[in-house]
C-alpha positions as CSV (number, residue, x, y, z in Angstrom):
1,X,12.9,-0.1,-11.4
2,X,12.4,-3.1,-13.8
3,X,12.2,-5.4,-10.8
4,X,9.5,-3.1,-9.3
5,X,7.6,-2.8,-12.5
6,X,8.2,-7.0,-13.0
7,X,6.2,-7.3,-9.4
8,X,3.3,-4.7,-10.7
9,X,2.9,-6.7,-14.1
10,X,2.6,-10.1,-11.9
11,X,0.1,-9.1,-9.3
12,X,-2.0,-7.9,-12.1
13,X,-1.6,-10.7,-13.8
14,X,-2.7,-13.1,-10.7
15,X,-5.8,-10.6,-10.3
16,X,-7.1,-10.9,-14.0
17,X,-6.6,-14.7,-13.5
18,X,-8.4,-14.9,-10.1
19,X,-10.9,-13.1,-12.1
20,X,-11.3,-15.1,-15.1
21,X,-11.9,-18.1,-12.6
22,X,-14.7,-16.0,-11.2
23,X,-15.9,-15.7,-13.7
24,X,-15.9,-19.6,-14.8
25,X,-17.0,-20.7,-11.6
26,X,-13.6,-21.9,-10.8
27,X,-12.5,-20.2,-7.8
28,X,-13.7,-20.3,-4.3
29,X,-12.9,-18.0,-1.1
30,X,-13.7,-20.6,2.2
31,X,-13.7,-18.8,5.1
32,X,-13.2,-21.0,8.4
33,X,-14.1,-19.5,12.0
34,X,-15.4,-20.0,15.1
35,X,-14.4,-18.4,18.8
36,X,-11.2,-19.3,20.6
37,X,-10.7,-23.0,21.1
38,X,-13.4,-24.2,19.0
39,X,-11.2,-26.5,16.9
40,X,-10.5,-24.0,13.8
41,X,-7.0,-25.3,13.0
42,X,-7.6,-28.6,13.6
43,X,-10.5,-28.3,11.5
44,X,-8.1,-26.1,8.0
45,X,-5.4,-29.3,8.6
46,X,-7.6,-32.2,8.6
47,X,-9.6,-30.8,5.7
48,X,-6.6,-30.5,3.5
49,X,-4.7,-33.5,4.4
50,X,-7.8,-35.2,3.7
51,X,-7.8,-33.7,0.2
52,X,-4.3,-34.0,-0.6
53,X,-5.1,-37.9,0.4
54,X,-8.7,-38.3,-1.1
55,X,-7.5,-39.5,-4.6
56,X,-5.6,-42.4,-2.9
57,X,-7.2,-43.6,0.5
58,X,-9.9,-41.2,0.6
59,X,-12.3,-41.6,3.9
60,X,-14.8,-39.4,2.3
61,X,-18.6,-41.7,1.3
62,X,-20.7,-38.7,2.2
63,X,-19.0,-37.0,-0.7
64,X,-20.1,-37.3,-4.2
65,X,-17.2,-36.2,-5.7
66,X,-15.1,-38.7,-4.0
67,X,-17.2,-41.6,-4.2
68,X,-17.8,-41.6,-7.6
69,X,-14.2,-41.3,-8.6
70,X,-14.1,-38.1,-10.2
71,X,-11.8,-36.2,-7.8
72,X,-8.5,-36.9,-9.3
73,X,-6.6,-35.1,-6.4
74,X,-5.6,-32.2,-4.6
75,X,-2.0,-30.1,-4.4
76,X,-1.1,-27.0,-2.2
77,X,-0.4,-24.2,-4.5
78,X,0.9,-20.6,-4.2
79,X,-1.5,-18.3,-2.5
80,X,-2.5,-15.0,-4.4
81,X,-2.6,-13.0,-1.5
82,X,1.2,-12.6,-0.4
83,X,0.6,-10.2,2.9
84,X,-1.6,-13.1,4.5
85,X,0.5,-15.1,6.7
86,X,0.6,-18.9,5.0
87,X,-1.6,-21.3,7.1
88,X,0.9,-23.2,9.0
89,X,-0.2,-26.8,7.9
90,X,3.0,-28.7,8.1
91,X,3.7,-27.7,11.8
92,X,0.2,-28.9,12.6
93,X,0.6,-32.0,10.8
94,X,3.7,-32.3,13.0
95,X,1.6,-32.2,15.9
96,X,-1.0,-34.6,14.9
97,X,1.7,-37.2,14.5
98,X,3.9,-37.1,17.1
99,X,4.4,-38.9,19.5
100,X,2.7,-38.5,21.7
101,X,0.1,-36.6,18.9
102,X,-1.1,-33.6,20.0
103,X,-3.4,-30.7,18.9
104,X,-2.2,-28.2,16.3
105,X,-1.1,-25.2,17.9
106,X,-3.6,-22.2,17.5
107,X,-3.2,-19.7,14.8
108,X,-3.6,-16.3,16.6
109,X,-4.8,-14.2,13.2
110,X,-5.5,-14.6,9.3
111,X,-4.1,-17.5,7.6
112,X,-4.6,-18.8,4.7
113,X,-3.5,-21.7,2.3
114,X,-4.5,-22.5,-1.3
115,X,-5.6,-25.7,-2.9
116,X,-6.2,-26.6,-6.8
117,X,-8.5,-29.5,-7.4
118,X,-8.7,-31.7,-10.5
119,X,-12.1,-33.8,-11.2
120,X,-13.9,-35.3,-13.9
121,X,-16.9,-32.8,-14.3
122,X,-20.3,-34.0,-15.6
123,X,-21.7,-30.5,-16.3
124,X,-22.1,-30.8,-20.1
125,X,-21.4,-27.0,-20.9
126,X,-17.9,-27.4,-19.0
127,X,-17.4,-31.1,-20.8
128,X,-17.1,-28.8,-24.1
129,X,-13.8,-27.9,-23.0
130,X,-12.3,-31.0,-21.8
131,X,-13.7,-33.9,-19.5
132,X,-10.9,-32.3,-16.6
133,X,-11.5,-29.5,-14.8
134,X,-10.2,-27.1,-12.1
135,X,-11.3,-25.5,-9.0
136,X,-8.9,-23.3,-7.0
137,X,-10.0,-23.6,-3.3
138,X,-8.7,-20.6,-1.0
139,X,-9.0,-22.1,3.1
140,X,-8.9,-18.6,4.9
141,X,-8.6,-18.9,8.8
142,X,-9.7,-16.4,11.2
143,X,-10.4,-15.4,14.8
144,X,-14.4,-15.6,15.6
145,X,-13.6,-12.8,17.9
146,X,-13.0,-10.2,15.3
147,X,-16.5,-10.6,14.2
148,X,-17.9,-9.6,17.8
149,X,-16.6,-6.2,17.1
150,X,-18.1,-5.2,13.7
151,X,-21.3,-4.1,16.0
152,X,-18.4,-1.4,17.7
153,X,-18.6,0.4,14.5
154,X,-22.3,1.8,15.1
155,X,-21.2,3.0,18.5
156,X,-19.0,6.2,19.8
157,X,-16.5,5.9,22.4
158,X,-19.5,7.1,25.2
159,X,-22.1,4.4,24.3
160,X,-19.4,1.4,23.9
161,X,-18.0,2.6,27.4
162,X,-21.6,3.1,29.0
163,X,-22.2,-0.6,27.7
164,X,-19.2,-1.6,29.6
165,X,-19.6,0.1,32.7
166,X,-23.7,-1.8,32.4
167,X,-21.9,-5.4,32.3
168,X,-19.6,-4.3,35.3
169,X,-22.7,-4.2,37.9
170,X,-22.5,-8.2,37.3
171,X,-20.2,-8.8,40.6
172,X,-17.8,-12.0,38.9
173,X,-17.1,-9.1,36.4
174,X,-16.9,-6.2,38.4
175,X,-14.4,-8.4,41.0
176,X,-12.4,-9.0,37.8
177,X,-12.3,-5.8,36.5
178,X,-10.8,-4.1,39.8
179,X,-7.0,-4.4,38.9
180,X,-7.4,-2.3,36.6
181,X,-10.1,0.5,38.1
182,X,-7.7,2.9,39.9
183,X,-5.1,4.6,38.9
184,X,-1.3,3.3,40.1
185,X,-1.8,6.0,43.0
186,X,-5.0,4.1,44.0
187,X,-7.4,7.0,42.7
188,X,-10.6,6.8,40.1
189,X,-9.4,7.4,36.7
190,X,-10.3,11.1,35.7
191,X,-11.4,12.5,32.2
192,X,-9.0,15.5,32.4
193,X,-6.1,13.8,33.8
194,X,-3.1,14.6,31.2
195,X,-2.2,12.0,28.7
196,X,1.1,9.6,29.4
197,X,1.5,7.2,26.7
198,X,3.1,4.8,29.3
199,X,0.8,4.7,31.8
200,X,-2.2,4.1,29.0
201,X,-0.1,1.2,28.1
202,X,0.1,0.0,31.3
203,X,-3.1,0.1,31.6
204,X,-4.6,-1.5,28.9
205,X,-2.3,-4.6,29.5
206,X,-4.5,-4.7,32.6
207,X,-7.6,-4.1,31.0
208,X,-6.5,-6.7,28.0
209,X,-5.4,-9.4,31.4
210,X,-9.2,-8.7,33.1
211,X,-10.6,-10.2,28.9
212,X,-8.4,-12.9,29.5
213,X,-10.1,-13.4,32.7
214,X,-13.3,-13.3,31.6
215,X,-12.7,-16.2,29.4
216,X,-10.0,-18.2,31.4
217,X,-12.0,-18.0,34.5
218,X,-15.7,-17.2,33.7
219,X,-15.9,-19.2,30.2
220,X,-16.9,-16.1,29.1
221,X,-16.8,-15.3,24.8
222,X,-18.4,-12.2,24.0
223,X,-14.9,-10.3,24.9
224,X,-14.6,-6.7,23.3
225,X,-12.6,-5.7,21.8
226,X,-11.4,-8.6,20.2
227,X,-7.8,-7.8,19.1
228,X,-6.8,-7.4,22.4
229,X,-6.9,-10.8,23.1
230,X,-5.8,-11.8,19.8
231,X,-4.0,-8.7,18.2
232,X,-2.3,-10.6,15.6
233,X,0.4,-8.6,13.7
234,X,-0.8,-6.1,15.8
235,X,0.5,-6.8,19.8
236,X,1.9,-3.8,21.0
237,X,0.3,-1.2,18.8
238,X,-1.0,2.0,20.1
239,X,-4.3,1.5,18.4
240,X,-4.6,-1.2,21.4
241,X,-3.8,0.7,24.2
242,X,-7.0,2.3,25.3
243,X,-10.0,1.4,27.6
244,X,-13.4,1.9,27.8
245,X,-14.3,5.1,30.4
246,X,-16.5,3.4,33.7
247,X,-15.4,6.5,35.7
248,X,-17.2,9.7,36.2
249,X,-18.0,11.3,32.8
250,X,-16.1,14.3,31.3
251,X,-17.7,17.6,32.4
252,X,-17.9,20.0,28.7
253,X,-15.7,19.3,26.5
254,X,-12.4,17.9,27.2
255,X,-9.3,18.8,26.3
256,X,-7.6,17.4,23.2
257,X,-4.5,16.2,25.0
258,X,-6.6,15.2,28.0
259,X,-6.9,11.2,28.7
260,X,-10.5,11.0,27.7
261,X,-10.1,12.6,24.6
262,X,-7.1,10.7,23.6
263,X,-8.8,7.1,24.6
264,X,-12.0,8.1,22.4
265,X,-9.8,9.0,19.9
266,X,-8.1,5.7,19.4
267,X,-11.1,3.5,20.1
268,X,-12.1,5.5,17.0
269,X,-8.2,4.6,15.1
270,X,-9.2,1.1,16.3
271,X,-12.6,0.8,14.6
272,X,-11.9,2.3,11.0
273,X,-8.2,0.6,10.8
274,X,-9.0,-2.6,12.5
275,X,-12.7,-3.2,12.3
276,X,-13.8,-1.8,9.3
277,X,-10.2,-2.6,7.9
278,X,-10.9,-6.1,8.5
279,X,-13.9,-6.3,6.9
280,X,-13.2,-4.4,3.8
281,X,-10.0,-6.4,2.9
282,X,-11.0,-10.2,4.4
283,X,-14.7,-10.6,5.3
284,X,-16.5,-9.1,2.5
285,X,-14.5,-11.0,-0.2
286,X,-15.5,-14.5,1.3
287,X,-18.1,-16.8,-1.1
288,X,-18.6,-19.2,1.7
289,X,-18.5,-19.7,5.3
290,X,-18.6,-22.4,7.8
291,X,-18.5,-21.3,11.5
292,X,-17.4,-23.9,13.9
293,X,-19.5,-24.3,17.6
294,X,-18.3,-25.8,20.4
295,X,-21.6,-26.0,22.3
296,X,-19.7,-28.5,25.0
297,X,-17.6,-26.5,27.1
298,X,-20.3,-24.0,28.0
299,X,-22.4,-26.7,28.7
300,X,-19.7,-28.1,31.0
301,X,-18.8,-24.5,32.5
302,X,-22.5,-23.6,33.6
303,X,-25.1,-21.5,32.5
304,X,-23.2,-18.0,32.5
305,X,-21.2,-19.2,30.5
306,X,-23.6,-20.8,27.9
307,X,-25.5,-17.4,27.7
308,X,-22.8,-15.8,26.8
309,X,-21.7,-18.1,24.3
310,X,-25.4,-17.9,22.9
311,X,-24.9,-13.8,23.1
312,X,-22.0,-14.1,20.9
313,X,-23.1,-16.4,18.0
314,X,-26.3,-14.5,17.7
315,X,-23.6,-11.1,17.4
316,X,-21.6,-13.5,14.8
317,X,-24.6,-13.9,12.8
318,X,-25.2,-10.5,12.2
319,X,-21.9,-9.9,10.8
320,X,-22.3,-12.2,7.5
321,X,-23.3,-10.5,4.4
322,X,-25.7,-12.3,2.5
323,X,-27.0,-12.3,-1.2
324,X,-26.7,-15.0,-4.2
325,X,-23.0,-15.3,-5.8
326,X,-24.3,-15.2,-9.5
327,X,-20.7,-14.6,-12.1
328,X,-21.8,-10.7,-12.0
329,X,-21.6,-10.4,-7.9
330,X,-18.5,-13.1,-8.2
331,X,-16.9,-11.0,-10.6
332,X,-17.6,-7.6,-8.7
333,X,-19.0,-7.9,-4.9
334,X,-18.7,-11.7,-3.7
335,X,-21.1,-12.4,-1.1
336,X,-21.5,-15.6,0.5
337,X,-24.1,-18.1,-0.7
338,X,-23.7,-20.9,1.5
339,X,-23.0,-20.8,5.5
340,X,-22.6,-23.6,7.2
341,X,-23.0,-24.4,11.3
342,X,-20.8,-26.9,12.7
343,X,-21.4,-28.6,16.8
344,X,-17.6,-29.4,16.7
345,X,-15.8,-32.2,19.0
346,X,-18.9,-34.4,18.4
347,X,-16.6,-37.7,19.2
348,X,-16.4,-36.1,22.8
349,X,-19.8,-37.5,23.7
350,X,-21.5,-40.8,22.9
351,X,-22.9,-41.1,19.0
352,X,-26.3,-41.1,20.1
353,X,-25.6,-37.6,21.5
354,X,-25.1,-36.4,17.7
355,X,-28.8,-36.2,17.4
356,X,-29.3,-33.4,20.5
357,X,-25.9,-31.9,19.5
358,X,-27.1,-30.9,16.5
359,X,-30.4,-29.8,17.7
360,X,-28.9,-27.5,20.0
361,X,-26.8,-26.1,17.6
362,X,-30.0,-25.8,15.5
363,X,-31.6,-23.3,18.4
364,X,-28.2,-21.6,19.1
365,X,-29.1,-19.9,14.9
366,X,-32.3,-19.9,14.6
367,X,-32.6,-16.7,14.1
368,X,-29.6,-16.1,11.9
369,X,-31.0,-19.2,9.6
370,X,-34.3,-17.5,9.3
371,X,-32.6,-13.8,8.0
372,X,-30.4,-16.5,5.9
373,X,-33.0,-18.1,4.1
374,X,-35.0,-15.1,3.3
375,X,-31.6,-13.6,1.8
376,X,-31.9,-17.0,-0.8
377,X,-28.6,-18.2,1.1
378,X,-28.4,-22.2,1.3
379,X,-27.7,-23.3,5.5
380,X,-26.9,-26.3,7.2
381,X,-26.2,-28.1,10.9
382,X,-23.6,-30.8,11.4
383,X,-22.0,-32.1,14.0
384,X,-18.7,-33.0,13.4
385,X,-15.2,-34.4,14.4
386,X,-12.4,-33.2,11.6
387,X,-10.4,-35.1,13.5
388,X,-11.3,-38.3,15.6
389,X,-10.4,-38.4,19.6
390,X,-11.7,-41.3,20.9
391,X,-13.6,-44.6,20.4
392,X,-16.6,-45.4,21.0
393,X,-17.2,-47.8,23.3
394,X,-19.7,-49.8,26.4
395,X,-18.8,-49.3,30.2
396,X,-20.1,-51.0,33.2
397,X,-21.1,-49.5,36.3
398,X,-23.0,-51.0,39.6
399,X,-23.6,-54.0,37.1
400,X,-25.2,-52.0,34.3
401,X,-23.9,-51.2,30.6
402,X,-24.0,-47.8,29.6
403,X,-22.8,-46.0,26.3
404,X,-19.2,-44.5,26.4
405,X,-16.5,-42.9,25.0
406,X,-12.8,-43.8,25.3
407,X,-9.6,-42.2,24.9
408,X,-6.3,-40.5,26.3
409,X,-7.0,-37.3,28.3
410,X,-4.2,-34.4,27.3
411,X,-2.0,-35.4,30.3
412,X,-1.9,-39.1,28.9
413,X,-4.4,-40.8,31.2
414,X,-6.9,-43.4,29.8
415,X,-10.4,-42.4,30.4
416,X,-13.9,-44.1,29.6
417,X,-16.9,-42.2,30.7
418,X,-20.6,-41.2,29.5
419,X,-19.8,-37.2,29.4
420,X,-23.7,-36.5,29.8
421,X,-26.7,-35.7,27.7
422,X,-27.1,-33.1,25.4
423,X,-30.1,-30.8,25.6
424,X,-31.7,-30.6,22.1
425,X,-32.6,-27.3,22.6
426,X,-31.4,-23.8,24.8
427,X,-31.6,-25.2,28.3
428,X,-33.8,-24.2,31.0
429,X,-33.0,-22.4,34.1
430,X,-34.5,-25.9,35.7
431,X,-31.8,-27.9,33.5
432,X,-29.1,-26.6,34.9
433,X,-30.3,-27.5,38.6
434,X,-30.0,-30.7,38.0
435,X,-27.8,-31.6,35.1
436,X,-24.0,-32.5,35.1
437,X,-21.7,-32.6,32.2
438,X,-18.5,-34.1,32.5
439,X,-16.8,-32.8,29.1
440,X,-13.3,-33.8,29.0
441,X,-10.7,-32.6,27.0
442,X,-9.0,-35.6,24.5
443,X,-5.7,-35.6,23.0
444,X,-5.9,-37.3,19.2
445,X,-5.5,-40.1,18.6
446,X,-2.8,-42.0,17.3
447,X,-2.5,-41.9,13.2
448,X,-0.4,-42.9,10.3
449,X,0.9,-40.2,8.8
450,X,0.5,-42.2,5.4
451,X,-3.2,-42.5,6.1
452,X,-6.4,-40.1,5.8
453,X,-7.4,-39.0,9.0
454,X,-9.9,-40.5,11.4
455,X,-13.2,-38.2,11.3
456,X,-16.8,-38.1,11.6
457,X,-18.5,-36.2,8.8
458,X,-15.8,-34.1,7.7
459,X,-17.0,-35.9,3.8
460,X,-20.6,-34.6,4.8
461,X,-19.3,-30.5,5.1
462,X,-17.3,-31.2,1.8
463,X,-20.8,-32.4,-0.1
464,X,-22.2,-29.0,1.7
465,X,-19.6,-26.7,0.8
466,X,-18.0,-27.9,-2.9
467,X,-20.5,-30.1,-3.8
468,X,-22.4,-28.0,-6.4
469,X,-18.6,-26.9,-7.4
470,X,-17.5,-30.1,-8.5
471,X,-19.6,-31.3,-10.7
């Protein structure tokens, strides 16, 4: 009993002190994204290695804070929010410098990791109590593709399955999707067929193997739903065993223990627990946001594949909830205030590729930039490597120099190519007859574990992002 009350006394305790740091401007809620593969970990362990580092061998001239001097340092500290799984930093760091250094293993759901900063501040009202001060940073990691299925929660079971059964007259798809169209007799599903919870489940592992095929195979992203490829906490639960209905529709009403009605039923468990869930507790607490882009393996896959990818950041953008983060909304309802865009992997084509890169990216959100500025919410474009790849370099072919990149591919090979240019804006149905991207995939490269990282603008998102908070 006194233990229990002893745990009630300190979470209120860490709530009214996250909220007196609110209030003072001293706490902020990062959230990192960005679909599968687009360098999210990578991106959360090179960020706070180079902050834990900055005070001693900082790479970081694009950042005032760290230029000047007046970051004094950065520790990992406690998080506040004990049922979030910890970021798993030191496994990735692990990674990074082995030997040989690899990738950081991706994080499959929320993570998240907390950081305290001390700086000299310059801000005159916050010099009045003492030339130190204190922001708590909170890095929260999580899955791009959970954000694809807020838009489920303005459809019903019918209209989420009729847009389903739509995207199945593409023939890649519909060859994809036949595993898991007839029953295990080899008949058409049908809406009154009695309920067996192990046949459902069977089932939707099919249906959740046909997503994995639309983005192994087909490059594909916009995958719904999205916990089924990345259920998190959540593999195995009955809330993601269901399907949407492609068969003939039910005739009246069915039954409540029939199959239809059971599948509508948890697609509707799905969307308030999961979806809604997600939001309430994670997304709308965020104050800012950087979404990470890679714009190069669509390019390299073809142009199904980049449409889709262009389908799916334009559904990402409608997700964010904008508005300014004065101390009232901070205190009350944080929104975020600043969203930044990131073309990530830029060292995997020649520098003067960084230009286009981050044109493109530039087109990708338009639109979402426009509804952004309008709101009073502060955007940006970068192109970035958190963590560098590969060298830039020259190469010679049929007597000619060209610009190149070099590096070691993932299987240990040395490689030194051009990988192509990047359009500057949404290609054309003409680009794609004639171009050819050769994107390969790097490992890193090899590092010092007693040194910052190698990167390319990682200082520049920092400015973006804590700037104004450090000052």
């Amino acid at each position: 009993m006194i233990r229990t009350l002893e745990r009630k006394l300190s979470a209120l305790q860490h709530k009214a002190e996250d909220a007196v740091n609110r209030v003072r401007d001293r706490h902020l809620r990062l959230a990192v994204t960005g679909l599968s593969r687009s360098g999210k970990t990578a991106f959360i362990t090179a960020l706070v290695h180079q902050l834990e580092r900055a005070a001693i061998d900082g790479r970081l001239p694009l950042w005032d804070a760290a230029r000047q001097g007046r970051l004094l340092g950065a520790r990992r500290v406690p998080q506040q929010n004990p049922q979030i799984p910890t970021f798993a930093y030191e496994r990735g760091l692990g990674a990074l410098f082995a030997e040989p250094p690899a990738w950081p293993e991706a994080t499959r759901g929320v993570a998240e990791v907390r950081l305290e900063l001390r700086y000299r501040t310059r801000h005159p009202l916050r010099r009045h109590l003492g030339e130190v001060s204190t922001l708590y940073l909170d890095l929260v990691d999580y899955p791009g593709e959970w954000l694809l299925d807020l838009p489920l929660l303005a459809l019903n079971y019918h209209q989420w399955s009729q847009q389903v059964r739509e995207q199945l007259t593409r023939p890649a798809l519909a060859a994809l999707a036949a595993p898991w169209q007839l029953t295990e007799q080899g008949e058409p599903w049908r809406p009154d067929r009695p309920f067996d919870e192990g046949e459902v489940a069977r089932l939707a592992e099919r249906y959740t193997a046909y997503l994995h095929a639309c983005k192994d195979e087909l490059g594909l992203h916009l995958i719904q739903p999205g916990r089924f490829v990345l259920p998190g906490e959540y593999q195995g639960a009955p809330m993601l065993q269901f399907v949407p209905w492609v068969w003939d529709p039910p005739v009246g009403t069915p039954a409540e223990d029939s199959l239809y009605a059971t599948l509508g039923r948890r697609f509707e468990q799905y969307k308030q627990h999961l979806v809604q869930g997600f939001y309430e507790q994670h997304f709308a607490g965020f104050d800012r946001q950087i979404v990470l882009v890679d714009c190069l393996a669509p390019l390299n896959a073809g142009a199904e594949s980049f449409a889709d990818m262009q389908q799916s950041i334009a559904r990402i953008m409608e997700s964010f909830a904008y508005g300014k983060s004065n101390w009232w909304r901070r205190l009350f309802a944080p929104r975020i205030d600043k969203l930044l865009f990131v073309a990530s992997k830029a060292d995997h084509v020649t520098p003067e590729q960084h230009g286009p890169l981050v044109s493109l990216l530039q087109h990708l959100v338009q639109q979402g930039r426009g509804q952004a500025r309008f709101e009073g919410i502060t955007t940006e474009c970068l192109a970035l490597a958190s963590i560098k790849a590969t060298e830039a370099g020259r190469g010679m072919a049929g007597g000619r120099e060209f610009p190149a990149i070099k590096g070691t591919s993932l299987a240990g090979e040395p490689l030194l190519l051009f990988p192509g240019e990047v359009p500057a804006q949404i290609p054309s149905a003409g680009w794609w007859q004639g171009q050819q991207f050769d994107f390969q995939a790097f490992r890193p490269l090899a590092m010092s574990p007693h040194q910052a990282m190698p990167h390319i603008r990682l200082d520049a998102a920092l400015e973006f992002l804590l700037g104004d908070k450090l000052e």
